[in-house]
C-alpha positions as CSV (number, residue, x, y, z in Angstrom):
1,X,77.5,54.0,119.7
2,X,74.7,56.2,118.4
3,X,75.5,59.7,116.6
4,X,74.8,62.4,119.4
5,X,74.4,65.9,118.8
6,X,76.3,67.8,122.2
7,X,73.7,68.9,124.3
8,X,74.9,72.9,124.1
9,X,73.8,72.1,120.0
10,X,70.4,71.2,120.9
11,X,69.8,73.7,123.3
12,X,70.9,76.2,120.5
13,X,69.2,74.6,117.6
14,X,65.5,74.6,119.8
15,X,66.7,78.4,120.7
16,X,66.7,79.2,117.0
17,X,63.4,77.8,116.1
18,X,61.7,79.4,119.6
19,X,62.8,82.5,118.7
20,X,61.4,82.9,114.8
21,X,57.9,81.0,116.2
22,X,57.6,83.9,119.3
23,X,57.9,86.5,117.0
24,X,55.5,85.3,114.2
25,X,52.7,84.5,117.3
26,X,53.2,87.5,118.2
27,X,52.4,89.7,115.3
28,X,49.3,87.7,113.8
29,X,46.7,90.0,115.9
30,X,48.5,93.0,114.7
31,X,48.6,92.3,111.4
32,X,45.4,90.2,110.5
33,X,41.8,89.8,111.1
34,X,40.6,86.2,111.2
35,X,37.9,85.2,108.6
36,X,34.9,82.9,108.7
37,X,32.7,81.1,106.3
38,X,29.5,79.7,107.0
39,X,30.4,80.3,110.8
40,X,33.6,78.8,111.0
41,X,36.9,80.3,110.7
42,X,39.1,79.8,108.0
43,X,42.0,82.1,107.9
44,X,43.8,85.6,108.3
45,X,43.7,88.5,105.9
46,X,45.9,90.9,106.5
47,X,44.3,93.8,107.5
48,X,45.9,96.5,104.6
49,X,44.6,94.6,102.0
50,X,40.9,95.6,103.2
51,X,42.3,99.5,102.5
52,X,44.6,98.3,99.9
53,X,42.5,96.8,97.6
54,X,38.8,97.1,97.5
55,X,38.2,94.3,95.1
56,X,39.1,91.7,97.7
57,X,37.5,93.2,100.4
58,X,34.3,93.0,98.5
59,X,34.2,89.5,99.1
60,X,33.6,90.0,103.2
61,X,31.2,91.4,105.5
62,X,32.8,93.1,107.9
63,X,32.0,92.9,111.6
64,X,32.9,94.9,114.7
65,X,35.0,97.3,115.7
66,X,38.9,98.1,114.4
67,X,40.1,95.9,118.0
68,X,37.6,93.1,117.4
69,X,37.3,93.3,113.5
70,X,36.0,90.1,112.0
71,X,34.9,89.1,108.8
72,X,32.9,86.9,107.3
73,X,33.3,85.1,103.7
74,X,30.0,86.6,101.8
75,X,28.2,83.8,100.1
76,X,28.1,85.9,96.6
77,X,32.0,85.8,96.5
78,X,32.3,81.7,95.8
79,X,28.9,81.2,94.0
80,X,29.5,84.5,91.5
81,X,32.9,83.6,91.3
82,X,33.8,86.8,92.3
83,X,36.5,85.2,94.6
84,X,38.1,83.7,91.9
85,X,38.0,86.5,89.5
86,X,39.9,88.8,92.3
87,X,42.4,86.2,93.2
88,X,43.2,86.1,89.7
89,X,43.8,90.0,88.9
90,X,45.6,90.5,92.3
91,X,48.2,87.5,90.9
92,X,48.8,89.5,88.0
93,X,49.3,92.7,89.7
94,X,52.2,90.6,91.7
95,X,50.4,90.7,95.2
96,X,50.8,87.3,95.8
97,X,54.1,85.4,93.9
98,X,53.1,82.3,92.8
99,X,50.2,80.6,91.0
100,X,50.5,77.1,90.1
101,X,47.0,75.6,88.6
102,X,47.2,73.3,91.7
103,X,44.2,73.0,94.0
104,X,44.6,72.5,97.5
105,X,41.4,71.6,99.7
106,X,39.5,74.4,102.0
107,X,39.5,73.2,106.0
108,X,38.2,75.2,108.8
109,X,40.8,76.2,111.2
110,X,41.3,73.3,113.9
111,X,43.6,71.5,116.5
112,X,42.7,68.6,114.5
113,X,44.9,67.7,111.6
114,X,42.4,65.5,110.1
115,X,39.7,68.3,110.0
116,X,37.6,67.4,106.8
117,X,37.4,70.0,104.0
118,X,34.7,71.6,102.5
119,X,32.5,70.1,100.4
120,X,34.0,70.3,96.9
121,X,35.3,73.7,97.9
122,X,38.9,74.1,96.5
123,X,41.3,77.0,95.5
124,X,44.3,78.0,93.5
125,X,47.4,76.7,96.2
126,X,49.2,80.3,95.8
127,X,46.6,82.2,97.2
128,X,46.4,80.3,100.5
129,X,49.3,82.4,102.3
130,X,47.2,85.4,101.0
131,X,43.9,84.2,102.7
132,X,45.8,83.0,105.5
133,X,44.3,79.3,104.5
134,X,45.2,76.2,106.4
135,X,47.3,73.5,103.7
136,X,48.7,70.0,104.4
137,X,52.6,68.7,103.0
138,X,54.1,65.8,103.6
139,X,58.3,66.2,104.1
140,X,60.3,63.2,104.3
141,X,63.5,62.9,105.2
142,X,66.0,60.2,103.9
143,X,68.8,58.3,105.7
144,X,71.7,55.7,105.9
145,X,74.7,54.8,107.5
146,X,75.2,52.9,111.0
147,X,73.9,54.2,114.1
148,X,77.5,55.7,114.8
149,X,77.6,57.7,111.1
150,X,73.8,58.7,110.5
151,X,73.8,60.3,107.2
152,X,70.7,62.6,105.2
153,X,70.1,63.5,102.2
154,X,69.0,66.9,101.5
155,X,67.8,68.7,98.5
156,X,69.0,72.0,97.2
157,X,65.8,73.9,95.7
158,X,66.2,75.4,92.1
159,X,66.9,78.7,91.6
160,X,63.8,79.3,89.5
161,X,61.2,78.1,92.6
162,X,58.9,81.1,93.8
163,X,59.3,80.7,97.0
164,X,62.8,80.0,98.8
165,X,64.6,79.9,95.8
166,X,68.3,78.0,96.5
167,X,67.9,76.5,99.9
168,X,68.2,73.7,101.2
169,X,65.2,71.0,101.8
170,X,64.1,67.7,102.8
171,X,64.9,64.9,100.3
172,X,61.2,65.1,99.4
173,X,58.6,68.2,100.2
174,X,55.6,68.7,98.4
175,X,52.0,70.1,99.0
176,X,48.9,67.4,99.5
177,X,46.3,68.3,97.3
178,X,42.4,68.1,96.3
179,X,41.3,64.4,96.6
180,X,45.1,63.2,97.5
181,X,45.5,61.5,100.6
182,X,48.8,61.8,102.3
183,X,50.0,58.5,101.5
184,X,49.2,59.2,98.0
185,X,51.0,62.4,98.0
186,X,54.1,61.0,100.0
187,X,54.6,58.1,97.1
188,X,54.1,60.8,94.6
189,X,56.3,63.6,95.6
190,X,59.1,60.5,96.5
191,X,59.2,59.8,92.7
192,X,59.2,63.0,91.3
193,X,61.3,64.7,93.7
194,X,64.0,61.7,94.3
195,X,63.2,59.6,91.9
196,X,62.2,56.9,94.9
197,X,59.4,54.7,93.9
198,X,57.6,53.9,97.5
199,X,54.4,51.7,98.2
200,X,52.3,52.2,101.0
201,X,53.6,48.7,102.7
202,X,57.0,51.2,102.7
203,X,55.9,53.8,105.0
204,X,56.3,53.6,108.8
205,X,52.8,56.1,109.2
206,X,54.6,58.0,111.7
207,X,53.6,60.4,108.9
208,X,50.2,59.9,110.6
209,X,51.7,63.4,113.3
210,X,52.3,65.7,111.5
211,X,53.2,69.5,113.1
212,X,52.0,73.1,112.5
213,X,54.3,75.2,110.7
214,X,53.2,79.0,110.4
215,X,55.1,81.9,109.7
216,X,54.7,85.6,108.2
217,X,55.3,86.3,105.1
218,X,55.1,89.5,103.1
219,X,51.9,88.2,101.2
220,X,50.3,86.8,104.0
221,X,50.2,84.3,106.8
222,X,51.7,80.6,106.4
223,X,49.7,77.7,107.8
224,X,50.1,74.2,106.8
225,X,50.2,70.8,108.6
226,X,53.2,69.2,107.8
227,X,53.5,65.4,107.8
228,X,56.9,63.7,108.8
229,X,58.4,60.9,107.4
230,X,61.4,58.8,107.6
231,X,62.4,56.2,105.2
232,X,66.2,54.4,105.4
233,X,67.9,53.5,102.3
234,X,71.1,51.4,101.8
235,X,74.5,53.1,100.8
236,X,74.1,52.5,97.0
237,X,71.0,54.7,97.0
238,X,71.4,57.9,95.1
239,X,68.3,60.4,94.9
240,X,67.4,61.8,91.1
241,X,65.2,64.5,90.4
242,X,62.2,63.6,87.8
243,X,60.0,67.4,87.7
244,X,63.4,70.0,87.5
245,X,62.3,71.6,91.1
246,X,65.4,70.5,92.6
247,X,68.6,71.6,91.9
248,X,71.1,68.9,93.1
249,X,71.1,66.7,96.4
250,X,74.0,66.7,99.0
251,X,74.2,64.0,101.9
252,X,75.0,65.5,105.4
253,X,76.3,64.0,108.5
254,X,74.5,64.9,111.5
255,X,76.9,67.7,112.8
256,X,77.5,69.2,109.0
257,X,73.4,68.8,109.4
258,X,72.7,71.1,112.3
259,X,75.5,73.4,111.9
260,X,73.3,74.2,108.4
261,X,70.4,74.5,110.5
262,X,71.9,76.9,112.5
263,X,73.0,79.1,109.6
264,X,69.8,79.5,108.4
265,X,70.3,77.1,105.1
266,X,67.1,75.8,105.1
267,X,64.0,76.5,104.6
268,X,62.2,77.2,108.0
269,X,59.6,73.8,106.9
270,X,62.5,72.3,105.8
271,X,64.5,73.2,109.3
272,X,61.5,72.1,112.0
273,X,60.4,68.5,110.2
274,X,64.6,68.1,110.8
275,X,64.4,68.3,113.8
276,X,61.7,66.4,114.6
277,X,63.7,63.6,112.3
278,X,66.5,63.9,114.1
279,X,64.7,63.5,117.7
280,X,63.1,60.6,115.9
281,X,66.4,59.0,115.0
282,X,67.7,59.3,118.0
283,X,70.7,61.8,117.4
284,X,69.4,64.2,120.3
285,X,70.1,61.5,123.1
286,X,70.0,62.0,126.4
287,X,68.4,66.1,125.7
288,X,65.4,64.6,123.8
289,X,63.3,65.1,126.4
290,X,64.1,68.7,126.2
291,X,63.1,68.8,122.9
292,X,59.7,67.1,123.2
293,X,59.0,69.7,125.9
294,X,59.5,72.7,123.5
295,X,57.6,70.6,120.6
296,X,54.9,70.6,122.9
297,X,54.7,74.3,124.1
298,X,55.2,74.8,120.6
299,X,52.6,73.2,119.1
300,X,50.4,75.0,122.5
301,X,51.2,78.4,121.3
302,X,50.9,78.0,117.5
303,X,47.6,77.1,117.8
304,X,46.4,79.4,120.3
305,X,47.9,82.5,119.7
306,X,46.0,83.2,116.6
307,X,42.5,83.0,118.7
């Protein structure tokens, strides 16, 4: 017999993850203005930083009114490199946290996962929560044991990561970026994270639909695609960090799983591609249903309350 969750579990674990996503819909029109460049929009500033630090806002035209504010990207910021210049100085006055010498590809804001980038347009990945910027991850989550013991292993980030410093994680979580594909970022982050060589032949390419995370944030507004995958290993398999970003692995059975969920353990990425992984698996049986309704309605008001 399959590993079930009790449906009074799921009900509280979809509860949980409504609430955090009702309030952080809610507060984007208060907080931000939406951006464009060339026309289309790109992302959220918030709106003190135009007051806050002149600098930045020297980068945008502003349109409108303070109820309809918009702005628009001015062309002089990305070909001066005056954009770059300002993202730099307002890391080192510690108005965003992290800077990584990553570059993540610039998309238009889109119901379309697969929206294409612009042309060889690419930034610093720390500043995209500041520019309220649109990034793709890929999480995967893996498992073992029979259907009647389903088991996960989960990562414990290190205490020296930025951002979320000490919880728990997916096996594998990492950003997609500049040129990558997610494929080629899922094999990638599996080594250096678990120590899991993969293949493309290995992946199931449910990775292929993804979700929308986005949340608030001090510095700015979280948005990023994240792309779900689950692979199954054999007993004997034990995950080993390669890059020092995680600080140990623990494997959980599927009540010891949501009961972390529950307490707030994870990271809220880390908490929602779960779920999704354990609706996949099976584990929410005869209430999965209920939670494809809320993915759903989710999914409806993540991407159109920000309009």
């Amino acid at each position: 017999m399959a590993t079930c969750l009790d449906g009074g579990v799921v009900r509280q674990l979809i509860d949980a993850m409504r609430l955090l996503d009702h309030h952080d819909a809610r507060q984007v029109g208060q907080r931000f203005v939406p951006w464009r460049l060339h026309g289309q929009r790109h992302g959220w500033l918030q709106r003190r930083y135009l007051t806050e630090h002149a600098e930045l806002a020297a980068c945008f035209t502003t349109r409108g009114a303070e109820n309809e504010l918009s702005l628009e990207m001015a062309p002089h910021a990305l070909a001066s490199g005056d954009l770059s210049r300002c993202l730099h100085q307002l890391f080192r006055q510690g108005v965003f946290i992290e800077w990584r010498d990553e570059a993540f590809p610039v998309r238009p804001v889109s119901d379309d996962f697969a929206a294409a980038p612009l042309q060889d347009l690419a930034l610093e990945r720390g500043c995209f929560r500041l520019l309220g910027l649109t990034s793709r991850a890929v999480h995967v989550n893996v498992w073992c044991g029979p259907e009647n013991d389903r088991r996960v292993w989960v990562a414990r980030r290190s205490l020296s990561k930025q951002v979320d410093p000490g919880k728990l994680d997916n096996t594998i979580a990492g950003g997609i970026a500049a040129g990558e594909s997610v494929i080629e970022a899922l094999c990638r982050e599996a080594w250096e994270e678990a120590g899991l060589s993969l293949t493309a032949s290995d992946v199931s390419h449910r990775a292929m639909l993804p979700v929308l995370s986005m949340r608030l944030l001090p510095e700015g507004l979280h948005r990023e695609w994240l792309f779900i995958e689950d692979i199954e290993v054999d007993d004997a398999f034990r995950p080993q960090n390669q890059d020092g970003e995680v600080a140990g692995f623990a494997l959980l059975d599927v009540p010891t799983l949501a009961t972390s969920i529950l307490a707030g353990q994870f990271t809220r990425d880390a908490a929602l591609t779960l779920l999704c992984s354990m609706s996949a698996q099976g584990v929410f049986g005869a209430y999965k249903p209920l939670f494809d309704d809320w993915l759903a309605q989710r999914e409806m008001l993540t991407l159109f309350s920000e309009t």
